[in-house]
PyMOL Python script that loads the backbone (N, CA, C, O; Angstrom):
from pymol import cmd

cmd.read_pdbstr("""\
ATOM      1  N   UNK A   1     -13.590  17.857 -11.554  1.00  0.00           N
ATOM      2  CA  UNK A   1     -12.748  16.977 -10.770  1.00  0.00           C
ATOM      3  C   UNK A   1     -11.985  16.055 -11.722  1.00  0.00           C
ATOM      4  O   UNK A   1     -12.593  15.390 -12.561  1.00  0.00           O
ATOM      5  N   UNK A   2     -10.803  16.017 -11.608  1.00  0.00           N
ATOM      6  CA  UNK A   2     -10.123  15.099 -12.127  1.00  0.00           C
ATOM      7  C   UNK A   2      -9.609  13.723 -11.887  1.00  0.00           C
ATOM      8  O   UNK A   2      -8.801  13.568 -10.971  1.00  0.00           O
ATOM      9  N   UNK A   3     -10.030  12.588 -12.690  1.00  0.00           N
ATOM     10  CA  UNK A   3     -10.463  11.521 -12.786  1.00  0.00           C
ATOM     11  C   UNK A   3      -8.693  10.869 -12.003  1.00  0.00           C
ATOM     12  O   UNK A   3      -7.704  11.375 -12.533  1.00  0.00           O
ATOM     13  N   UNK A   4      -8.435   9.876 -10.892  1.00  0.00           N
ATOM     14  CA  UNK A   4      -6.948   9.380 -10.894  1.00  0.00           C
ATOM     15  C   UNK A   4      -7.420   8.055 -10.686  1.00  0.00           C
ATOM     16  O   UNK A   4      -8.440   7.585 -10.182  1.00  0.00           O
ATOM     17  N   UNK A   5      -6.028   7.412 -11.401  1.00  0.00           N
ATOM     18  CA  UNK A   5      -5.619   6.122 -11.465  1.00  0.00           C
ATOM     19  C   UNK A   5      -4.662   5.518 -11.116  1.00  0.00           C
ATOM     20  O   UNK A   5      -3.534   5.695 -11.577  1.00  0.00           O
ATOM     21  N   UNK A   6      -5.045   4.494 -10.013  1.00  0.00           N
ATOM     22  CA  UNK A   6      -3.334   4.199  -9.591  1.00  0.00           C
ATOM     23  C   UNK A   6      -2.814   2.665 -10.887  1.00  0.00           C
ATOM     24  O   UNK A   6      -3.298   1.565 -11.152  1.00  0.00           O
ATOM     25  N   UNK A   7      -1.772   3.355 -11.293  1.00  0.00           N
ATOM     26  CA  UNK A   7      -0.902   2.425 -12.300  1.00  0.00           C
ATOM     27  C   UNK A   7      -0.590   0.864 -11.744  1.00  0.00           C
ATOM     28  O   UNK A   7      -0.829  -0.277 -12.140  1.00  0.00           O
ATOM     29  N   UNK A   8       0.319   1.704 -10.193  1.00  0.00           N
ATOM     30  CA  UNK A   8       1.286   0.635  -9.921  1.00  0.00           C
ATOM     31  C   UNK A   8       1.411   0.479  -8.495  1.00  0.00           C
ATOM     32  O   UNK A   8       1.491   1.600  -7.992  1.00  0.00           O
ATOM     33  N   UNK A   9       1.473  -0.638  -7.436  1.00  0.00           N
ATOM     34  CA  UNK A   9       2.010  -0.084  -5.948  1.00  0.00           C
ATOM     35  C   UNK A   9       2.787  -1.464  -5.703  1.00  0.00           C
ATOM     36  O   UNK A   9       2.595  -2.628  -6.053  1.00  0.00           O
ATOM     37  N   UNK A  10       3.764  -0.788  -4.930  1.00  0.00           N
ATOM     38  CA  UNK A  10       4.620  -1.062  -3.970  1.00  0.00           C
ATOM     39  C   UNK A  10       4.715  -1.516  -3.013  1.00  0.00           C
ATOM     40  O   UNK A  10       4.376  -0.638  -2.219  1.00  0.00           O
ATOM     41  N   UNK A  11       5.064  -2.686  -2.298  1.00  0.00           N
ATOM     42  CA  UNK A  11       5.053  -2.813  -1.086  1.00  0.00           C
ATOM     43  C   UNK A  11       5.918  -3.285  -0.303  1.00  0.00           C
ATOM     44  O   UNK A  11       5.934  -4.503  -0.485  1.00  0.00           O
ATOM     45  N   UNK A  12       6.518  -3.044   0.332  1.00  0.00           N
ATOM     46  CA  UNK A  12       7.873  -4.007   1.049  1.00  0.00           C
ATOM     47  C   UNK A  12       7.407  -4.178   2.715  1.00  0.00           C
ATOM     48  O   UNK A  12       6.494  -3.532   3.229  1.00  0.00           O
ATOM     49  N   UNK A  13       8.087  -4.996   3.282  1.00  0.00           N
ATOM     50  CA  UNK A  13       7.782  -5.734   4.604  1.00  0.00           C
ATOM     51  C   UNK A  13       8.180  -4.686   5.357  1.00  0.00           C
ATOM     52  O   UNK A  13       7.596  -4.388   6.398  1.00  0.00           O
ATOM     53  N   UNK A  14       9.383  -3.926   4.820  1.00  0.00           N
ATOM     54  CA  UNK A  14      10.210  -2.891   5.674  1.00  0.00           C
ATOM     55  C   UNK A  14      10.141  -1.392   5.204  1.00  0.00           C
ATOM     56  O   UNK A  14      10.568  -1.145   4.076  1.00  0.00           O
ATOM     57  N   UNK A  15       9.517  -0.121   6.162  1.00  0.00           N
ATOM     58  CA  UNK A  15       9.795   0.780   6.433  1.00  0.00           C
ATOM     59  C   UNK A  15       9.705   1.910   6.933  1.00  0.00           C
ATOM     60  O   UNK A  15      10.657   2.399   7.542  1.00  0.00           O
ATOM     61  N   UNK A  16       8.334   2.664   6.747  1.00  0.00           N
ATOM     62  CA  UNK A  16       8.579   3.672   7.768  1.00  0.00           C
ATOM     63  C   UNK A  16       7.625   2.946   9.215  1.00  0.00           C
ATOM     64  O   UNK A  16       7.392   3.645  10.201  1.00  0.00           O
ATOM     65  N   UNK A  17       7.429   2.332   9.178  1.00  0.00           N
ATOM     66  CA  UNK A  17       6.742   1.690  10.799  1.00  0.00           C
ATOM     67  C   UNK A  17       7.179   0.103  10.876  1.00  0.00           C
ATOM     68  O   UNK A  17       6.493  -0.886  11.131  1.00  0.00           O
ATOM     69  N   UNK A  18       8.127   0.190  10.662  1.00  0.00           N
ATOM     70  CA  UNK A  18       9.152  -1.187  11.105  1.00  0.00           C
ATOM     71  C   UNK A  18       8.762  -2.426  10.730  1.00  0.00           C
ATOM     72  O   UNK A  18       9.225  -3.455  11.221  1.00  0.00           O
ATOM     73  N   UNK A  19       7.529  -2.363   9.473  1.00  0.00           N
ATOM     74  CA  UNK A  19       7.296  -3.466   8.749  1.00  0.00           C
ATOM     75  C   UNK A  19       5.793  -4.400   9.578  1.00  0.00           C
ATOM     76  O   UNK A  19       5.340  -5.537   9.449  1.00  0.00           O
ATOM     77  N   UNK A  20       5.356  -3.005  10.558  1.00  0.00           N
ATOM     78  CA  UNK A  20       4.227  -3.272  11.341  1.00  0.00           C
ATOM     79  C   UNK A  20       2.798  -3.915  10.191  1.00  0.00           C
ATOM     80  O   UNK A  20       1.974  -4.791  10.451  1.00  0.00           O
ATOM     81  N   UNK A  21       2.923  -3.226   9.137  1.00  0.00           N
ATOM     82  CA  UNK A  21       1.977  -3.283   7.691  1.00  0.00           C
ATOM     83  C   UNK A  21       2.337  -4.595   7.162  1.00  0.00           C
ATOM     84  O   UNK A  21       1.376  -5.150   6.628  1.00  0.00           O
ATOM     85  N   UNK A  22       3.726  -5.447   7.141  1.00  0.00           N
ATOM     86  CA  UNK A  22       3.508  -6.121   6.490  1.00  0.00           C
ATOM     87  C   UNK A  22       2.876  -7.877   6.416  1.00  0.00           C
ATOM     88  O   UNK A  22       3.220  -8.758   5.628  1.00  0.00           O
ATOM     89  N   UNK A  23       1.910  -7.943   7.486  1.00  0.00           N
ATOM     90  CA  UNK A  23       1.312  -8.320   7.376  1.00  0.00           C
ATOM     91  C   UNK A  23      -0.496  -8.537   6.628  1.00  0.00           C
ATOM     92  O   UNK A  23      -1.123  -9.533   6.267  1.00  0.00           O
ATOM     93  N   UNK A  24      -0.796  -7.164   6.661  1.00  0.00           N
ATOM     94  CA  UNK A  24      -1.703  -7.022   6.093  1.00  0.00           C
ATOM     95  C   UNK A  24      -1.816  -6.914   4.395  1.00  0.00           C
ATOM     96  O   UNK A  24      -0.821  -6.559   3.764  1.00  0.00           O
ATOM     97  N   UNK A  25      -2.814  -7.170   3.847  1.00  0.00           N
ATOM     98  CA  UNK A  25      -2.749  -7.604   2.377  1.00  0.00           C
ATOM     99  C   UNK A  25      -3.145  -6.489   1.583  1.00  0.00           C
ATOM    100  O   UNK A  25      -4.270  -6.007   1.715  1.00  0.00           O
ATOM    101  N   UNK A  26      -2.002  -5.869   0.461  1.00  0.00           N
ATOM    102  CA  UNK A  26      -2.430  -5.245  -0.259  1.00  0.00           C
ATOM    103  C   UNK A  26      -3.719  -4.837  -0.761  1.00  0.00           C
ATOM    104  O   UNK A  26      -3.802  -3.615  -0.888  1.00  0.00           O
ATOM    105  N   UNK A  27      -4.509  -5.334  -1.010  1.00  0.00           N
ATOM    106  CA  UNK A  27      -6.022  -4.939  -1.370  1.00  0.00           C
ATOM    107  C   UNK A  27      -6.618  -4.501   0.056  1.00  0.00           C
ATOM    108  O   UNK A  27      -7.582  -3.741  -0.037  1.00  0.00           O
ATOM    109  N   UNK A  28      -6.210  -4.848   1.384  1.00  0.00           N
ATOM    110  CA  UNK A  28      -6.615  -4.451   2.275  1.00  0.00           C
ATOM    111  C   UNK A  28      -6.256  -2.913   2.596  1.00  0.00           C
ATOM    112  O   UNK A  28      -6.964  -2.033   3.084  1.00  0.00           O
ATOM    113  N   UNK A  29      -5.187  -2.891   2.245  1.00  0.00           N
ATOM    114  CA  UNK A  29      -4.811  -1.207   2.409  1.00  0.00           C
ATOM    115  C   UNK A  29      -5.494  -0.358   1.479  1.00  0.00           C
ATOM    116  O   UNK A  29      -5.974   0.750   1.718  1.00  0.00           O
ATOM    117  N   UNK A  30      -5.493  -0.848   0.635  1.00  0.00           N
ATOM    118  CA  UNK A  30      -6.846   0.356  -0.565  1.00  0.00           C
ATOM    119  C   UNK A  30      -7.779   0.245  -0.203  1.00  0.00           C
ATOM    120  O   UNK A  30      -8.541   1.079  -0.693  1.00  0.00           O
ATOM    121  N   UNK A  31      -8.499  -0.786   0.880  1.00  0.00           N
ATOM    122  CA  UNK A  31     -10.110  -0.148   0.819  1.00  0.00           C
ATOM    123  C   UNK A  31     -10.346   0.707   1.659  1.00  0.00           C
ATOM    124  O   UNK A  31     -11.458   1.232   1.711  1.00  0.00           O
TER     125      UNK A  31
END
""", "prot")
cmd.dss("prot")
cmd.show_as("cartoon", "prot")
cmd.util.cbc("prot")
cmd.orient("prot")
């Protein structure tokens, strides 16, 4: 199995679900 690492992320208030996500906090979406 090969080992992955996320580098870098992204996040904007706006886009494919009308910015419904951007309330919630980055570290919340990775767990």
């Amino acid at each position: 199995m090969k080992t992955v690492y996320i580098i870098d992320a992204i996040r904007t208030p706006i886009g494919r679900y009308g910015g419904a996500l951007s309330t919630v906090r980055p570290d919340d979406l990775l767990a």
